[in-house]
NUTOR-859938 format. One record per atom (N, C-alpha, C): residue number from 1; x, y, z; atom name. Coordinates in nm, 2 decimals, m for minus. Layout:
% residues N
+-----+--------+--------+--------+------+
: seq :   east :  north :     up : atom :
+-----+--------+--------+--------+------+
: NUM :      X :      Y :      Z :   CA :
...
+-----+--------+--------+--------+------+
//
This chain:
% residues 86
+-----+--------+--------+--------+------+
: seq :   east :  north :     up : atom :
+-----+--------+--------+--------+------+
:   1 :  m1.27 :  m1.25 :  m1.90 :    N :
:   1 :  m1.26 :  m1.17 :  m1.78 :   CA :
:   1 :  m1.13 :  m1.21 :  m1.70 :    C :
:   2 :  m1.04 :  m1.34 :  m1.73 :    N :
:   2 :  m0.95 :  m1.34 :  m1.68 :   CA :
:   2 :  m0.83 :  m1.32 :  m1.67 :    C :
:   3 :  m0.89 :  m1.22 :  m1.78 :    N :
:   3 :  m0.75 :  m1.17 :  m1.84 :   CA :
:   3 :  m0.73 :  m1.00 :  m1.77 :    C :
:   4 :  m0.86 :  m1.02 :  m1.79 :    N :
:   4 :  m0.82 :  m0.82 :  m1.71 :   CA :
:   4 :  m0.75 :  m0.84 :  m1.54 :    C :
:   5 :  m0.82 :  m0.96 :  m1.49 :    N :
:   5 :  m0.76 :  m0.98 :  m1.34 :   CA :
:   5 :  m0.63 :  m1.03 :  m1.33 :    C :
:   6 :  m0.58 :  m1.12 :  m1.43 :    N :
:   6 :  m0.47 :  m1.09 :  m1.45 :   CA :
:   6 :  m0.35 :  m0.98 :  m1.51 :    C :
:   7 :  m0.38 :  m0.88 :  m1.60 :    N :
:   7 :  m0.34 :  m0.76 :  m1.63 :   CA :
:   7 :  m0.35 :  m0.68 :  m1.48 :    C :
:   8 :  m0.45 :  m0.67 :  m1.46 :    N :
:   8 :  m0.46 :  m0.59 :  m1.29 :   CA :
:   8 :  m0.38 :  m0.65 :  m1.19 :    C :
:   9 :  m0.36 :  m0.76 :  m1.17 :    N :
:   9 :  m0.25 :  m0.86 :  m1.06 :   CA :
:   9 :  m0.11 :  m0.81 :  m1.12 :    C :
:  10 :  m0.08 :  m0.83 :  m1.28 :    N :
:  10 :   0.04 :  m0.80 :  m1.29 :   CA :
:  10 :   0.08 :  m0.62 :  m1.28 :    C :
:  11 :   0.00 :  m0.57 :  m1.31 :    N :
:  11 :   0.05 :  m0.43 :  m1.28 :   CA :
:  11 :   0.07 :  m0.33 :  m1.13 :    C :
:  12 :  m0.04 :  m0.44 :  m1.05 :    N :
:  12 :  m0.03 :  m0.42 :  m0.92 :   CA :
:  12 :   0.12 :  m0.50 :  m0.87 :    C :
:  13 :   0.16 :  m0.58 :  m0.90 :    N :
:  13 :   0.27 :  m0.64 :  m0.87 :   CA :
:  13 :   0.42 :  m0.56 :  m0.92 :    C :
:  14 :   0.35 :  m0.51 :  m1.02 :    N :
:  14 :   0.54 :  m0.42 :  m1.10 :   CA :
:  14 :   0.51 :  m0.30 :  m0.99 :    C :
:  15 :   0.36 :  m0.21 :  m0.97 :    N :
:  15 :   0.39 :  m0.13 :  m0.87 :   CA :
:  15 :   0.42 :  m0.15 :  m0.71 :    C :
:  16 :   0.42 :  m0.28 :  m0.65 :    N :
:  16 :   0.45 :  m0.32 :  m0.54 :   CA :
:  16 :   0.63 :  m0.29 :  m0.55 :    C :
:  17 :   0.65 :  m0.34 :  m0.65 :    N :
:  17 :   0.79 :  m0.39 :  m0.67 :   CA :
:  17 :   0.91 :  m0.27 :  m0.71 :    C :
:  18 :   0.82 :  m0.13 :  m0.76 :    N :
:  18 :   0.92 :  m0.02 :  m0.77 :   CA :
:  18 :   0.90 :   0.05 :  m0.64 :    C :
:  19 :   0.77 :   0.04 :  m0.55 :    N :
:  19 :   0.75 :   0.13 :  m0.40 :   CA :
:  19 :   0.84 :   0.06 :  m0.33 :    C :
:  20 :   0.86 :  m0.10 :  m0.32 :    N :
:  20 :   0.98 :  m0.11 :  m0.29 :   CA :
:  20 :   1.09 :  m0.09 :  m0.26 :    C :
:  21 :   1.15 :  m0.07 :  m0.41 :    N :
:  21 :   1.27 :   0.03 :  m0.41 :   CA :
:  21 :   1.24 :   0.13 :  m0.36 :    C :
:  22 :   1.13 :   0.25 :  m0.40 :    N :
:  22 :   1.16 :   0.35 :  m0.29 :   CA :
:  22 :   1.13 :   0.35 :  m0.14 :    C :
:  23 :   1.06 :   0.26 :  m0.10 :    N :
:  23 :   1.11 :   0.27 :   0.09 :   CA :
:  23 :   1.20 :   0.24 :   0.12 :    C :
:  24 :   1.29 :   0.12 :   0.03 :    N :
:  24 :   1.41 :   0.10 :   0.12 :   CA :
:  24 :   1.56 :   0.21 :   0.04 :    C :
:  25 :   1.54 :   0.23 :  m0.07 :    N :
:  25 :   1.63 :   0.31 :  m0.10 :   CA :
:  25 :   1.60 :   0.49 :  m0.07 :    C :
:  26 :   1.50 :   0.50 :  m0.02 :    N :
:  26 :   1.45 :   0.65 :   0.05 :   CA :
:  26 :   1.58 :   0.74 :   0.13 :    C :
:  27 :   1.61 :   0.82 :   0.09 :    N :
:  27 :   1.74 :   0.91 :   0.12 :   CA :
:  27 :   1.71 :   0.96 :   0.25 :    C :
:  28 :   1.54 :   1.00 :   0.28 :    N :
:  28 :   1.50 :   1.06 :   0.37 :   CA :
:  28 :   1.41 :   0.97 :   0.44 :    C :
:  29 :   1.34 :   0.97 :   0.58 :    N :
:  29 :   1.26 :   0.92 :   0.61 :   CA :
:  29 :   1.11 :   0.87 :   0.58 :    C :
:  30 :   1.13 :   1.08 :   0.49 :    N :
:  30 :   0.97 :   1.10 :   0.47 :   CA :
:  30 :   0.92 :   1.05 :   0.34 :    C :
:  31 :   1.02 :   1.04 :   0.23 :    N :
:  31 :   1.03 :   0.95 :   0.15 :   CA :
:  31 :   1.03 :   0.79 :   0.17 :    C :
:  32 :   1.07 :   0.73 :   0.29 :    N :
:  32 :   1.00 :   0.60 :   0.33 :   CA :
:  32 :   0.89 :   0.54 :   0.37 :    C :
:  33 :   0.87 :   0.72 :   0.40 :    N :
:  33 :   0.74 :   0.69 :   0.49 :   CA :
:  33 :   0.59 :   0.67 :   0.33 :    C :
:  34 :   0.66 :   0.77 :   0.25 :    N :
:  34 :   0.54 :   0.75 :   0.16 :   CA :
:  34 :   0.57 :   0.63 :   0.09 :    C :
:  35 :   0.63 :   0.56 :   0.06 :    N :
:  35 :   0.64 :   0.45 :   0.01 :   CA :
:  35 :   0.56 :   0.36 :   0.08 :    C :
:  36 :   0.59 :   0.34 :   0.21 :    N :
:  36 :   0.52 :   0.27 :   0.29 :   CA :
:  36 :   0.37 :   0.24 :   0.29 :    C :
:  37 :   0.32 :   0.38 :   0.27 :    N :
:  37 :   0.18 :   0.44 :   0.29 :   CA :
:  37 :   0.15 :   0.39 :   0.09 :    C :
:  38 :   0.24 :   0.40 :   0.03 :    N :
:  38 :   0.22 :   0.35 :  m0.10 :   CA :
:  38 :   0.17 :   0.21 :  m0.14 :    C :
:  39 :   0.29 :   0.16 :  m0.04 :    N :
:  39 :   0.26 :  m0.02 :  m0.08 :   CA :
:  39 :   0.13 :  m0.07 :   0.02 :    C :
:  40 :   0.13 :   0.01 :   0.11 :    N :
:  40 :  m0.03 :  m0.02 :   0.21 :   CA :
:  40 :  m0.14 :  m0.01 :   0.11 :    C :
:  41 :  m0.15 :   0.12 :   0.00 :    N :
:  41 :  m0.27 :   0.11 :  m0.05 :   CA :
:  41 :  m0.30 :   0.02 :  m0.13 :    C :
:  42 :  m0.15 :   0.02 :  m0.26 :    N :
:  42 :  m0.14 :  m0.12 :  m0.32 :   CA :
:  42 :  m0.19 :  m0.27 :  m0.26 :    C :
:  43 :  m0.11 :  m0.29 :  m0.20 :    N :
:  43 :  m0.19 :  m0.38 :  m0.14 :   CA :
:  43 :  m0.32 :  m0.41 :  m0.05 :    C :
:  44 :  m0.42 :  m0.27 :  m0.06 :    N :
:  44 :  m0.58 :  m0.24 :  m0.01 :   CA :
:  44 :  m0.61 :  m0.26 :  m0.15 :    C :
:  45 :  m0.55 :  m0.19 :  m0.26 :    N :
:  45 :  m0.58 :  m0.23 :  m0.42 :   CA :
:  45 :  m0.57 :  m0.37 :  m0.50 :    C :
:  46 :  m0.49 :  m0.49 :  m0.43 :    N :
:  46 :  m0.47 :  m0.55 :  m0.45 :   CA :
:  46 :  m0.59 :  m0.70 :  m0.37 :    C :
:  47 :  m0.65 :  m0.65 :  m0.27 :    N :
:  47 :  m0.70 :  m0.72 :  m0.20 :   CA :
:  47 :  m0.86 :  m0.69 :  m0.28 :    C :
:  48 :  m0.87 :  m0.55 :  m0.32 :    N :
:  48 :  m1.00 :  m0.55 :  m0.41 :   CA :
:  48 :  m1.02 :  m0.59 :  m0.49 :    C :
:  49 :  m0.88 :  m0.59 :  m0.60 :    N :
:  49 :  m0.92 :  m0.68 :  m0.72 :   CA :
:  49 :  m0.93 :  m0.84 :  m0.68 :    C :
:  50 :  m0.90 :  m0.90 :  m0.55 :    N :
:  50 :  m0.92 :  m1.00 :  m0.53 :   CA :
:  50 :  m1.05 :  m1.04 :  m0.42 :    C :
:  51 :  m1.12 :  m0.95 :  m0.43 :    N :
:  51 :  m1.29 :  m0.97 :  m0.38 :   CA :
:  51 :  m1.36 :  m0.97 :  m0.50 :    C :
:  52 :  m1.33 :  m0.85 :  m0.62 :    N :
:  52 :  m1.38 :  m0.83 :  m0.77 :   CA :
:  52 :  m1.38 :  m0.94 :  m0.84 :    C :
:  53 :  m1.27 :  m1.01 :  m0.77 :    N :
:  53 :  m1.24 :  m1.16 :  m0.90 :   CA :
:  53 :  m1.32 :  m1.28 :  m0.82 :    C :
:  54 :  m1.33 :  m1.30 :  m0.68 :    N :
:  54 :  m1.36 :  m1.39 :  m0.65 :   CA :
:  54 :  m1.49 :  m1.34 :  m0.61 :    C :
:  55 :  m1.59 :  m1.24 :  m0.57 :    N :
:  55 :  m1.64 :  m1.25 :  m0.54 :   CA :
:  55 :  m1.70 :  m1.29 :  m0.38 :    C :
:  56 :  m1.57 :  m1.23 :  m0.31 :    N :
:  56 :  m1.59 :  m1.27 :  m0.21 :   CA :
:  56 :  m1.59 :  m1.12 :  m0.07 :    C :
:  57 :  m1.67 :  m1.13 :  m0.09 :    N :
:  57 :  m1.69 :  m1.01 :   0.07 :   CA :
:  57 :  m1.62 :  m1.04 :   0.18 :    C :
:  58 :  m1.61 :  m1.09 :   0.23 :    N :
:  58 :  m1.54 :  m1.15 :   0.37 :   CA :
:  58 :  m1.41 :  m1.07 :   0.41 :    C :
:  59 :  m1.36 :  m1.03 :   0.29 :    N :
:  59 :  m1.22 :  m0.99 :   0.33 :   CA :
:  59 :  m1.25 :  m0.83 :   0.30 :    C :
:  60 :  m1.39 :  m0.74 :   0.28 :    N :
:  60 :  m1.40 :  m0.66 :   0.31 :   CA :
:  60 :  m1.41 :  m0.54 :   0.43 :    C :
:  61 :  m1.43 :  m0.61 :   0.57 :    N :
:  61 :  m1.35 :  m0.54 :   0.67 :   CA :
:  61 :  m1.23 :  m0.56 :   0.70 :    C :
:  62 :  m1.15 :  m0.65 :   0.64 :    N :
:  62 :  m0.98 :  m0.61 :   0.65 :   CA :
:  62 :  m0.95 :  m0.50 :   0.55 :    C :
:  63 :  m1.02 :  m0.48 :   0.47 :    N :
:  63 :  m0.98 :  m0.34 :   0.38 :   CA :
:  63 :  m1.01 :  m0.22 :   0.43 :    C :
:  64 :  m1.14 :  m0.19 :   0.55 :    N :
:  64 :  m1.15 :  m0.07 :   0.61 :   CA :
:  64 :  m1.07 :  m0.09 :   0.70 :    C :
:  65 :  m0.99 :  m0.19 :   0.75 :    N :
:  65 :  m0.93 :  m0.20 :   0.89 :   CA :
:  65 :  m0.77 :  m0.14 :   0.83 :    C :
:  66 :  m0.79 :  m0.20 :   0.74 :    N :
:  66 :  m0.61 :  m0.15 :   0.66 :   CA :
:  66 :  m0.60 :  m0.04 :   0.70 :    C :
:  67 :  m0.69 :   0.03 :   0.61 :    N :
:  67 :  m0.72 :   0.15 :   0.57 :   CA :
:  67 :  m0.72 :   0.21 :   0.63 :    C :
:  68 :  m0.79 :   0.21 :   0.80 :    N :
:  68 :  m0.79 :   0.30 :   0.89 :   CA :
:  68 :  m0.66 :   0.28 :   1.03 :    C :
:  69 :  m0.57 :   0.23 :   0.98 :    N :
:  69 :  m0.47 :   0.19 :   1.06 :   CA :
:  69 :  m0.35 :   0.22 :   0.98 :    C :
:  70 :  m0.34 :   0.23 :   0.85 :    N :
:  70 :  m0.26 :   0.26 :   0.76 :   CA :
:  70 :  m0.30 :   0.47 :   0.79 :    C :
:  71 :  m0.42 :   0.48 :   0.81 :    N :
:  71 :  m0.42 :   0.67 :   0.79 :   CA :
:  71 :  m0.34 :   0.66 :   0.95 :    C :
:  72 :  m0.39 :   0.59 :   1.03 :    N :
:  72 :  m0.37 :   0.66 :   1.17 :   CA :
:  72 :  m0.23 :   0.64 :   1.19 :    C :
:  73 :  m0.16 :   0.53 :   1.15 :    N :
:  73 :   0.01 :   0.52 :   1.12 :   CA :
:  73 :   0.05 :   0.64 :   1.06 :    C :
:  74 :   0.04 :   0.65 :   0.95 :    N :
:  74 :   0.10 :   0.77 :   0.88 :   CA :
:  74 :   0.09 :   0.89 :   0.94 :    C :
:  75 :  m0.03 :   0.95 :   1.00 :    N :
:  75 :  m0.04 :   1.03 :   1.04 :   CA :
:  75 :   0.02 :   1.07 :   1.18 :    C :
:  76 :   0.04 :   0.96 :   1.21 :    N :
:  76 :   0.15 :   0.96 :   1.36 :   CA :
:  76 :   0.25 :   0.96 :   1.35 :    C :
:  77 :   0.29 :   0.89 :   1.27 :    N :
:  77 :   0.42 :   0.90 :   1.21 :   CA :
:  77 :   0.49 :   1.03 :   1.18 :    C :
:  78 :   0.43 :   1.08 :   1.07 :    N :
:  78 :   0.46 :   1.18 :   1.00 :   CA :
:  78 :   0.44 :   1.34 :   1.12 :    C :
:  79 :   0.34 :   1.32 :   1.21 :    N :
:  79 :   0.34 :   1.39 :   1.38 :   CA :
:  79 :   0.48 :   1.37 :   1.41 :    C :
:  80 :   0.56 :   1.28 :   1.43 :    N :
:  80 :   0.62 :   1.29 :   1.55 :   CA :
:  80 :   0.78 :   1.24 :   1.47 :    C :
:  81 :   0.76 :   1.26 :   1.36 :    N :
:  81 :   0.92 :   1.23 :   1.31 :   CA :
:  81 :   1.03 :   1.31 :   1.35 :    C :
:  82 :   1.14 :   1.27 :   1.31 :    N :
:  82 :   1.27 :   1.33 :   1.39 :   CA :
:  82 :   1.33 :   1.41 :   1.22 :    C :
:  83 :   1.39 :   1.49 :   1.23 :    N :
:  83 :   1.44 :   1.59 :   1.12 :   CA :
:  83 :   1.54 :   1.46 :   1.06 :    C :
:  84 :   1.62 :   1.47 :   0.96 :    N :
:  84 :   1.72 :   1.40 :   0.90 :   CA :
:  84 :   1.84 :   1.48 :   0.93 :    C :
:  85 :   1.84 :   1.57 :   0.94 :    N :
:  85 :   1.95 :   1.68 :   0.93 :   CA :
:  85 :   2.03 :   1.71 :   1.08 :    C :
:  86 :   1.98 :   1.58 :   1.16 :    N :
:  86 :   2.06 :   1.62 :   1.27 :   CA :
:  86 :   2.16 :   1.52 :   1.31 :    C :
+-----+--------+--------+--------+------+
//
């Protein structure tokens, strides 16, 4: 079994590491902005396979707290952005 949590740690990590690139190489904002909202889930995905592996609950209301602070960000965000084009 610890090979799959490893396979899942390393694949979660190559996709941390290309959302990366696109928030900070993002041409546009709103392209930053989904990256952002990218690497947030990754790392809500990241923190599961690390309750799955260890068995540990405890760090399951920081995953709804992510979660619901990561929608209300984006969604505010993406409310009240400024055009690129000016």
């Amino acid at each position: 079994m610890n090979v799959v949590w490893t396979v899942a740690a390393a694949l979660l990590l190559t996709a941390v590491l290309l959302t990366l690139f696109r928030a900070l190489r993002g041409p546009s904002t709103l392209d930053r902005l989904v990256g952002i909202d990218t690497l947030i889930a990754l790392i809500i995905c990241g923190l599961a396979v690390w309750v799955a592996a260890t068995y540990d609950t405890t760090i399951v209301p920081a995953i709804v707290s992510l979660s619901l602070v990561s929608f209300i960000g984006s969604i505010s965000v993406a409310r009240f952005r400024v055009r690129d084009d000016e």
